[in-house]
C-alpha positions in Angstrom: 148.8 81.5 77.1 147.4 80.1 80.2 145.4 77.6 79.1 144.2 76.3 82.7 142.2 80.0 83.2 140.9 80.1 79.3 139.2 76.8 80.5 137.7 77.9 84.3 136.5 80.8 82.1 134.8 78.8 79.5 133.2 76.6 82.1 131.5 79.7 84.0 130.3 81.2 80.6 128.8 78.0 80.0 126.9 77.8 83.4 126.3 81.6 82.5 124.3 81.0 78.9 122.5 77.5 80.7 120.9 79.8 83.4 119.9 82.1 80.5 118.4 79.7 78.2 116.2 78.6 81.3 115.1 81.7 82.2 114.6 82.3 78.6 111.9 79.0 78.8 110.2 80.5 81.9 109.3 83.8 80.0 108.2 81.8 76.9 104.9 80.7 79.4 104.1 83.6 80.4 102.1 84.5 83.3 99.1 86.2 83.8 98.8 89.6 85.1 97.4 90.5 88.5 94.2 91.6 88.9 94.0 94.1 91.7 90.1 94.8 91.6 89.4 91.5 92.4 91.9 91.1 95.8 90.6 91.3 98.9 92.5 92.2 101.1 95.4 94.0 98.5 98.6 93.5 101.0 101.3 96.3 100.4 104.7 95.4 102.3 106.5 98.5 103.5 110.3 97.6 103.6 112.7 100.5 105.5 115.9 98.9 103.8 118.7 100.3 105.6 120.5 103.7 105.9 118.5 106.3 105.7 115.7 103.8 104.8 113.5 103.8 107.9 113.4 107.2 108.2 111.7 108.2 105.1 109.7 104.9 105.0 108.0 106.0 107.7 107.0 109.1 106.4 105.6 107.3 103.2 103.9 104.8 104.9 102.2 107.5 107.5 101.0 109.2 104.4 99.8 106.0 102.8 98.0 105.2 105.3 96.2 108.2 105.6 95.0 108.9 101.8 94.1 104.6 101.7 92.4 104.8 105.4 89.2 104.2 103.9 90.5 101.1 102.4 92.1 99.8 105.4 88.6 99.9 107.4 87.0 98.3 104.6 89.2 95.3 104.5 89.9 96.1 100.8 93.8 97.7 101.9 96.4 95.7 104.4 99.9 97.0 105.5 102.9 95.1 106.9 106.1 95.6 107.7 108.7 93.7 106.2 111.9 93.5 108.2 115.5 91.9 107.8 116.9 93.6 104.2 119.4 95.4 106.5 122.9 95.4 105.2 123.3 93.8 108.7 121.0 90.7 108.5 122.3 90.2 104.6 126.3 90.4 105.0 125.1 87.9 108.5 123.5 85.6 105.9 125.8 86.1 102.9 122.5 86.8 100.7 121.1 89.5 98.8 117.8 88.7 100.1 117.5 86.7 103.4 115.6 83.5 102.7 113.1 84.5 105.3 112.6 88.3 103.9 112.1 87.1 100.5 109.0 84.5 101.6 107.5 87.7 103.6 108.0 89.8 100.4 106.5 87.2 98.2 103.1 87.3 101.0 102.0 90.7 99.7 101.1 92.2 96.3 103.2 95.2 96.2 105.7 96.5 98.1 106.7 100.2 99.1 110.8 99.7 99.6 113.4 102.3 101.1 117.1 102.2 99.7 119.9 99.3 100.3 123.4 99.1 100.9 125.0 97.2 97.7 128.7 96.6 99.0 131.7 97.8 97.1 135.5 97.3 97.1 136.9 98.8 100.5 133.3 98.3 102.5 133.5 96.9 105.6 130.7 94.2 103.9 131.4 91.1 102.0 130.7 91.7 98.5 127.3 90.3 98.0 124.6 91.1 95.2 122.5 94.4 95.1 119.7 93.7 96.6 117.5 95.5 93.9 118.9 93.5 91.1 118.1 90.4 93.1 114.6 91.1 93.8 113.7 92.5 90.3 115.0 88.3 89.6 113.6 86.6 91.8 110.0 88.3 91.7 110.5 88.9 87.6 109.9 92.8 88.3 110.8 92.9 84.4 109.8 96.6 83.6 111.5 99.9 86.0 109.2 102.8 84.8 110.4 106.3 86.3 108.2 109.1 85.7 109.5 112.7 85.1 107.1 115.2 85.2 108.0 118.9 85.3 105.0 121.2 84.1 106.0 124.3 83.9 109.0 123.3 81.5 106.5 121.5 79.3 108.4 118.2 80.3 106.3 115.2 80.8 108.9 112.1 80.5 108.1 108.2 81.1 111.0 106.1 80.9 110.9 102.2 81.1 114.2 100.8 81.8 114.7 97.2 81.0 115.0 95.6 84.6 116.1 91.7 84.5 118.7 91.9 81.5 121.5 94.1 80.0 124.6 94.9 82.2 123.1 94.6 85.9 121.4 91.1 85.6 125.2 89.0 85.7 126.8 91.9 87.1 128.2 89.8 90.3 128.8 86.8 88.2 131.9 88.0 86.0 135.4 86.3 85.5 138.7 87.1 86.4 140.3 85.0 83.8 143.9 85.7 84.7 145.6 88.4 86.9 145.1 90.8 83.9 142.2 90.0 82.3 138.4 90.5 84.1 135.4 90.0 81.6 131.2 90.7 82.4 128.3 89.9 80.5 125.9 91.7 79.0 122.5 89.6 78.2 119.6 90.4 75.8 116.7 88.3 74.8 113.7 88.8 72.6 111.0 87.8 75.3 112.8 90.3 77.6 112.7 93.1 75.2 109.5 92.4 73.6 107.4 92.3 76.9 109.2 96.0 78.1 109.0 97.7 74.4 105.3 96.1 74.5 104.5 98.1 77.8 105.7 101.4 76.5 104.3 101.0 73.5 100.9 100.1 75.7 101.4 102.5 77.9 102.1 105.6 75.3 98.7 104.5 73.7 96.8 104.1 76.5 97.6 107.8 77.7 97.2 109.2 74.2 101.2 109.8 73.7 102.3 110.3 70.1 106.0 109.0 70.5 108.4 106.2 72.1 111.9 106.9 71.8 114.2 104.0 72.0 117.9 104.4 73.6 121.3 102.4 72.7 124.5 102.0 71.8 123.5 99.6 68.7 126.1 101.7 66.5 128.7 100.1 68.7 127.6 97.4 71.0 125.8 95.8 67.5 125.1 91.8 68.9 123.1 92.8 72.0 122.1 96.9 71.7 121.2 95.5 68.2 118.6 93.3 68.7 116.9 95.8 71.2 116.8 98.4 68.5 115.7 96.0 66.1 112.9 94.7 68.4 111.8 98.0 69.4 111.2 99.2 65.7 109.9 95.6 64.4 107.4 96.3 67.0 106.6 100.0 66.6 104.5 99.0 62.7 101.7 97.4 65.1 101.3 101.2 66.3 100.5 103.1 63.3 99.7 106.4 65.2 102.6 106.2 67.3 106.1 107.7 66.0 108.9 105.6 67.1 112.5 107.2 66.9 116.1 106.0 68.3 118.8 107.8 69.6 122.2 106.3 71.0 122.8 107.1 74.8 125.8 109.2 74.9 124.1 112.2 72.6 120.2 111.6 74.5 122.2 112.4 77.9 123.2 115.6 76.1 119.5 116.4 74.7 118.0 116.1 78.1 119.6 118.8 78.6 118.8 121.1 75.5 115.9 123.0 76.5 115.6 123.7 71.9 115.0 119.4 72.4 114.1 118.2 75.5 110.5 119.0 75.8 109.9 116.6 72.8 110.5 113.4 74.3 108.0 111.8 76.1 108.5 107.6 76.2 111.7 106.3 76.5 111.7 102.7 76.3 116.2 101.2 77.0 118.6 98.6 78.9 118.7 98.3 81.5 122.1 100.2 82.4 121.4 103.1 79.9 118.0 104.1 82.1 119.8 103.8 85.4 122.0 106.5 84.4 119.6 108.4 82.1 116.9 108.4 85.0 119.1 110.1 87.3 119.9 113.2 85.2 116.2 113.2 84.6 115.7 113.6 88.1 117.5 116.4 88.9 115.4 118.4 86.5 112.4 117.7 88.6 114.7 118.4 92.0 117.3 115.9 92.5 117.0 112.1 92.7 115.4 112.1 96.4 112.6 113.6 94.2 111.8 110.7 92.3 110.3 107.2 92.8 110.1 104.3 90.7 108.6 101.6 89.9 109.4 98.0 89.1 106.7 96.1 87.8 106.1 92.7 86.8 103.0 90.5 86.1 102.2 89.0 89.6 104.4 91.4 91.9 105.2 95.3 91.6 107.9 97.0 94.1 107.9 100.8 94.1 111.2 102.7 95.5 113.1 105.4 95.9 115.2 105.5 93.4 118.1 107.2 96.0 121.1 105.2 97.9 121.2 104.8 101.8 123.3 107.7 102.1 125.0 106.2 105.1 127.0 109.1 105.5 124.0 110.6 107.1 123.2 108.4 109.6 127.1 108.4 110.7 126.8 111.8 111.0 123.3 111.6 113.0 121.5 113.2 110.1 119.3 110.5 109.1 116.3 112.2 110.5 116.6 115.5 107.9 116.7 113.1 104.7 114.1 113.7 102.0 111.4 111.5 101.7 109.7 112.9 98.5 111.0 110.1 96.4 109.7 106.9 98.4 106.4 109.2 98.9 106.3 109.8 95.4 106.8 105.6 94.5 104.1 105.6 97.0 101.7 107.5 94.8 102.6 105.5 91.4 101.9 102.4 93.8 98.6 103.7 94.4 98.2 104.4 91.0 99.1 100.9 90.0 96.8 98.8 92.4 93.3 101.4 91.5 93.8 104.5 93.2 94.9 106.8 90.6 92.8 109.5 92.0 94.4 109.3 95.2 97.8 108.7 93.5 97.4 111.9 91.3 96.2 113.9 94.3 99.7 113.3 96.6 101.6 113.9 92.8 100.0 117.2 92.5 101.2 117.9 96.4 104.3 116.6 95.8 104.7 118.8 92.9 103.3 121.6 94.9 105.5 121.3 97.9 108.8 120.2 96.1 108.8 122.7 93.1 106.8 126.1 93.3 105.5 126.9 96.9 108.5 125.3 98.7 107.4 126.4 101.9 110.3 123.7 103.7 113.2 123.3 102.7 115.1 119.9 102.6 119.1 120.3 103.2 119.7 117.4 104.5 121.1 118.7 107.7 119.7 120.8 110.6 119.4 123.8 108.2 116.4 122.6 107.1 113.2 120.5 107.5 113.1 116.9 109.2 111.7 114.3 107.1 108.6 114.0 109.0 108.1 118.5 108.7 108.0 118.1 105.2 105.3 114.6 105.6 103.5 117.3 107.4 104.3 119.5 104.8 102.8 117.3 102.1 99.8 115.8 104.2 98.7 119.6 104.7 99.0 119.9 100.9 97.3 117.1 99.6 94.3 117.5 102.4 94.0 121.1 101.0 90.5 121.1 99.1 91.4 123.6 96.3 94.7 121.0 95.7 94.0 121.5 91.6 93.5 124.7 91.5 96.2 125.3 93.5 98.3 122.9 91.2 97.3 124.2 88.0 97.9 127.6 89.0 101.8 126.7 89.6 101.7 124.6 86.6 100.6 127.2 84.2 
């Protein structure tokens, strides 16, 4: 036994559970939440990212800025551009975030953010942290909510992925405690599950929604998965009018897809690895995951993104300019919902679903077989400027 490596290991689990129990401390006093009606101006920070980043942030910020121009000219609205989360400028500064970036970031309320390179075995990068995972951190962006919505199919999902714990939050900070033997972490609190199951639950009875579901593995992963089941339903008796049921992951995967089952959920409330994955089949329902936005919310900053990779296949290939943009328009629209424009926000949701679902008069491919990305901005401006929008909507819908 290689007593040596048992003991490296043993000192980077302890530094592991100190950094926990801190953080654990800094959720216990709380923080208050931010109160949008009374900014003036309300700063939203677009961020490209990299890939094929730019290119559909553009789009999303060109159609921002038209629905919110009013608010611009008032003073009440205020857009900048946040540069430097490139893979580039990160691998040059060995950071997830460049120091710099992340004091520009932490300058605006919001933030409208295109997809990142996160480095894997055989990149050409050095192997540093996700830059999502790192910014949900470092701005406590504790709650990842990623609407579904597909009318017509009666499916009207809200999930609310756990975003600072479970299997992402250590996910670069693992042990290779001998040549044989490699170990992560997996971290769940109480504070961190009560304040995202508190949100669903919120959320479910603000809207007038009769049901959370929670997802786990608690029949197998019992220590951690347990204590977010338990939490969950502990909390569920304050909401007598709202059912609370559990399933584990593997067999909800399956009933997304079981059109006898699927229309019945409606809140989801999980961990934080469980709703990256679940998320993504839920998109391609609704059209594919460069359908659907997301966003990550937290009690003084929100950040809404695509919920997509860089895809920087494309831009090798010079395709960059045919990616979709629908999904960081469509995080555009919950942003607007989140900071007091929901009728603005509903109105571009309605085009997107108009434009990406039943007319479909463009096409995206992805390649010069179909639209550009700014065609299809076009495409949705067009829409979402039409004035019978609703009708138009609830005519597809029905």
């Amino acid at each position: 036994m290689d007593t040596q490596a048992i003991e490296k290991a043993k000192t980077h689990f302890e530094g592991l559970i100190k950094e926990q129990l801190e953080r654990i401390e800094r959720m216990k006093k709380g923080e208050e939440w931010t109160d949008y009606a009374a900014l003036k101006p309300i700063i939203i920070g677009m961020i490209g990212g990299d890939g094929i980043g730019p290119a559909i942030a553009e789009e999303a910020q060109r159609i921002l800025e038209t629905l919110l121009a009013d608010g611009v000219k008032s003073g009440k609205i205020e857009f900048r551009t946040i540069e430097g989360l490139t893979i580039e400028k990160r691998a040059e500064v060995g950071k997830a975030v460049p120091d710099d970036t992340l004091e520009d970031i932490k300058k605006c309320h919001v933030t409208v953010k295109g997809p990142t390179t996160t480095p894997r075995k055989g990149d050409p990068w050095p192997n540093i942290e996700s830059a999502n995972v790192a910014l949900r951190r470092y701005l406590d962006l504790f709650a990842n909510v990623r609407p579904v919505r597909i009318p017509k199919d009666g499916i009207e999902w809200t999930f609310f992925r756990e975003n600072t714990e479970g299997a992402y939050v250590l996910g670069s900070s693992g042990v290779d405690v001998t040549e044989d033997l490699a170990m992560d972490f997996k971290v769940i609190t109480s504070q961190g599950t009560e304040r995202i199951c508190r949100l669903a639950f919120e959320y479910a009875k603000k809207n007038g929604i009769d049901k959370v579901t929670i997802v786990t593995k608690a029949n197998v992963v019992k220590t951690t998965d347990g204590k977010f089941l338990k939490i969950g339903q502990k909390m569920a008796e304050e909401y007598p009018g709202i059912e609370c049921d559990d399933w584990y992951i593997d067999i909800m995967t399956a009933k997304l897809v079981d059109p006898k089952r699927r229309a019945s959920f409606k809140v989801m409330v999980l961990p934080n690895l469980y709703g990256d994955i679940l998320t993504d089949e839920a998109a391609e329902f609704q059209g594919g995951v460069g359908t659907a936005g997301s966003a990550n919310i937290g009690k003084k900053y929100a950040m809404f993104e695509a919920i997509h990779g860089s895809a920087p296949r494309m831009v090798k290939e010079n395709r960059a300019q045919y990616a979709d943009p629908c999904s960081m328009i469509r995080a555009g629209a919950m942003m607007m919902n989140h900071i007091g424009f929901p009728d603005k926000g509903r109105m571009l949701e309605m085009a997107l679903d108009i434009t990406g679902q039943y007319e479909k008069k463009l096409v995206m491919t992805g390649r010069s077989n179909g639209a550009t990305s700014k065609e299809f901005g076009d495409y949705v401006l067009e829409t979402v400027n039409d004035p019978n929008l609703e009708a138009k909507w609830k005519g597809f819908a029905e």
